[in-house]
Structures are given as C-alpha cells and as structure tokens.
C-alpha positions in Angstrom: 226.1 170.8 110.7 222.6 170.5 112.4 221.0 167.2 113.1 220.0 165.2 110.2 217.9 162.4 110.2 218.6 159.4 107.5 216.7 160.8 104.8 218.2 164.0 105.4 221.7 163.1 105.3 221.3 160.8 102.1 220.1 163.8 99.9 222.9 165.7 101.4 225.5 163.2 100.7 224.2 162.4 97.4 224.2 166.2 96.4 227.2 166.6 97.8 228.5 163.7 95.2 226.8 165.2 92.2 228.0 168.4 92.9 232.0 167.6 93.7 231.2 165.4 90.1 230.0 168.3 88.6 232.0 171.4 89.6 235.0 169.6 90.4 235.6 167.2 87.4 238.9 169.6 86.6 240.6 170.2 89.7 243.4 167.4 90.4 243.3 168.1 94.3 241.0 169.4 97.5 242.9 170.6 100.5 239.6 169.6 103.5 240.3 169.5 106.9 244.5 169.7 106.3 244.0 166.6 104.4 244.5 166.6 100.3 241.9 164.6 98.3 241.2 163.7 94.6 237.7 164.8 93.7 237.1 161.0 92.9 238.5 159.7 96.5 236.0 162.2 97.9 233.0 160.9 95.8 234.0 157.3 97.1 234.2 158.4 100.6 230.6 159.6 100.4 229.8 156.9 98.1 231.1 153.9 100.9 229.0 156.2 103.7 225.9 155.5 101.0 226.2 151.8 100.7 226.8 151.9 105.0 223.4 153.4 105.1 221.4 151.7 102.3 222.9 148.6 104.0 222.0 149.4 107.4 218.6 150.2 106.3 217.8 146.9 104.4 219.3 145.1 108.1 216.4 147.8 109.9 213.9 146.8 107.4 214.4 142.7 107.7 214.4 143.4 111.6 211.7 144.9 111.7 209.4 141.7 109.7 211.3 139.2 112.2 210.3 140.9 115.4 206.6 141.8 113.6 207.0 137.0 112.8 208.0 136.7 116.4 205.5 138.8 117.6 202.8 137.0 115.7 204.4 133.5 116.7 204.2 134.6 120.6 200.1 135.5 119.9 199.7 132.1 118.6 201.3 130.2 121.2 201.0 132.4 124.3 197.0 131.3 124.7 198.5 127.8 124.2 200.5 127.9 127.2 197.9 128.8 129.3 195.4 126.1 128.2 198.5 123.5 129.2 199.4 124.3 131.9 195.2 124.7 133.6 195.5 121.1 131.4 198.8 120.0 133.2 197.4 121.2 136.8 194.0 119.2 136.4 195.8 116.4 135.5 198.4 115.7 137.7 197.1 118.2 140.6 198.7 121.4 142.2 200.0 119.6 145.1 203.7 119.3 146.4 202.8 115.4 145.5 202.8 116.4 142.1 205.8 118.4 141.9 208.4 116.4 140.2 205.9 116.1 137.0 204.8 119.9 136.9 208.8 120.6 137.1 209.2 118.4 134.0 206.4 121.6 132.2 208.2 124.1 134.2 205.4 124.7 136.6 205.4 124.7 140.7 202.8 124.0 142.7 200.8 126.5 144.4 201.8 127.0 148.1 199.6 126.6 151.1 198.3 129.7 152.5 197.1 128.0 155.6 197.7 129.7 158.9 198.4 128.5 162.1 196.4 129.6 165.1 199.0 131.7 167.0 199.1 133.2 163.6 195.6 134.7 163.6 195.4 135.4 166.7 198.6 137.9 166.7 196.7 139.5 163.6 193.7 139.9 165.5 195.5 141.5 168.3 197.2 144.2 165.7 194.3 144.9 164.2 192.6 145.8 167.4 195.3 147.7 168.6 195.3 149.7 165.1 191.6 150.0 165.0 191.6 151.6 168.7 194.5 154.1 167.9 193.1 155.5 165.0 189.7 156.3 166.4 189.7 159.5 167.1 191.6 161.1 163.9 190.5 161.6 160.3 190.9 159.5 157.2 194.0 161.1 156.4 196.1 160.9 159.9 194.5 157.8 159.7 196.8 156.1 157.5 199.9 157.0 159.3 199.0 155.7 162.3 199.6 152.0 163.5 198.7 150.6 167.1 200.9 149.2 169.2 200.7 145.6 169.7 200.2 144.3 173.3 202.7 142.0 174.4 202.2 138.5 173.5 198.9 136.9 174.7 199.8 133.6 177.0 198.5 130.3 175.1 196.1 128.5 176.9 196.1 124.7 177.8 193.2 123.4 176.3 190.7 122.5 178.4 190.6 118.9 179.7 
C-alpha cells in the first residue's frame, strides 16, 4: 500500500471496518497473512489502531496550544530580560569589580579590549607587509595573498 497520510489512513481503516461489518457478518473465520481471524477480532484490530490515532491526535492538538502558550510566554518576557539586565549593568557596573553580583543575574562583565603596545605595533607591521605584497595584483588575487611579516622589530629603551 502507497503512503497515506492520517486522514488517509482513517477513512481507509474505517471503510475497511464497515465493510468486514458488512460483507463479512456470516463468515465464522478469515485466513490473512497465515493467520485465522473472526470478522469481529479484525474490526477490533482496526478499531484499537482508531483510538491510537484519534488519541495521538488529541496529544498533537494539546502540543500544539502549549508550544503556541510558551511561545507567547517567551515574547512577553524576552524584552524583559533585556531591560534588566541594561538595568542590572547601570546599576552595579560592567566591571570585573562587579562580577560576583552580575553572576547572582547570570551576567559577566564585558572584557577589556585594551591592547598593549607590542600588540599594535606587530599589527602594524602585518599590515604593512600585506599591503605591500598585494600591490601589484587585482582584487581577486588580492584576497589570497598575505605578507610576510618581518622579523620582530627590537623594543626601544625609552629615551632618558
């Protein structure tokens, strides 16, 4: 048999229920599949697959209203959560000072981006070195080329 969605396969099990009921309300056995059945053992067997699916489908149906309720419970609060926690940050700060009461909201506080000197300068010194090997190329041999980075620039004492 060919695939059947749900309401397919209800009205062929419940015409195949009315029809064993009606055509085979005299016969005392059915030989299907090597096994023997009573026309009324059949009718329940495809009367319990009924109830399965009239069950399963009230279950789908009452799933479907709790996820459309927690759906509509995450819209309300969602926004909520935001507001606190800009609330939360202005009021105790988004410093590592602060960090045992935004952990108490579930929050951390935002790490510094601050770069140290030898930092920059290396990036300066690779972008250079891009910037001069991609020259003489176009925009599109451009982008697989990176420069070589010259070797480590000596720190200087600071002037006294």
């Amino acid at each position: 048999m060919a695939f059947q969605n749900s309401t397919q396969r209800l009205k062929t099990l419940s015409k195949a229920k009315e029809g064993i009921g009606k055509h085979f309300q005299n016969v005392s056995s059915l030989t299907l599949g090597g096994r023997t059945f009573t026309p009324a053992a059949l009718q329940a067997l495809i009367q319990a697959e009924l109830d399965a699916m009239a069950a399963s489908g009230k279950l789908r149906a009452d799933l479907k209203v709790q996820i459309g309720a927690e759906h509509d419970a995450h819209d309300a609060v969602e926004p909520l959560l935001r507001y606190l926690k800009a609330y939360v940050r202005a009021m105790f700060g988004d410093v590592a000072a602060a960090s045992s009461a935004l952990e108490d909201f579930g929050y951390k506080p935002k790490k510094s981006s601050k770069k140290t000197l030898d930092t920059k300068v290396e990036a300066t010194a690779k972008a250079k070195a891009t910037r001069a090997a991609r020259q003489p190329v176009g925009s599109t041999k451009k982008q697989a080329i990176t420069g070589e980075q010259p070797s480590a620039p000596a720190t200087s004492k600071p002037v006294a």
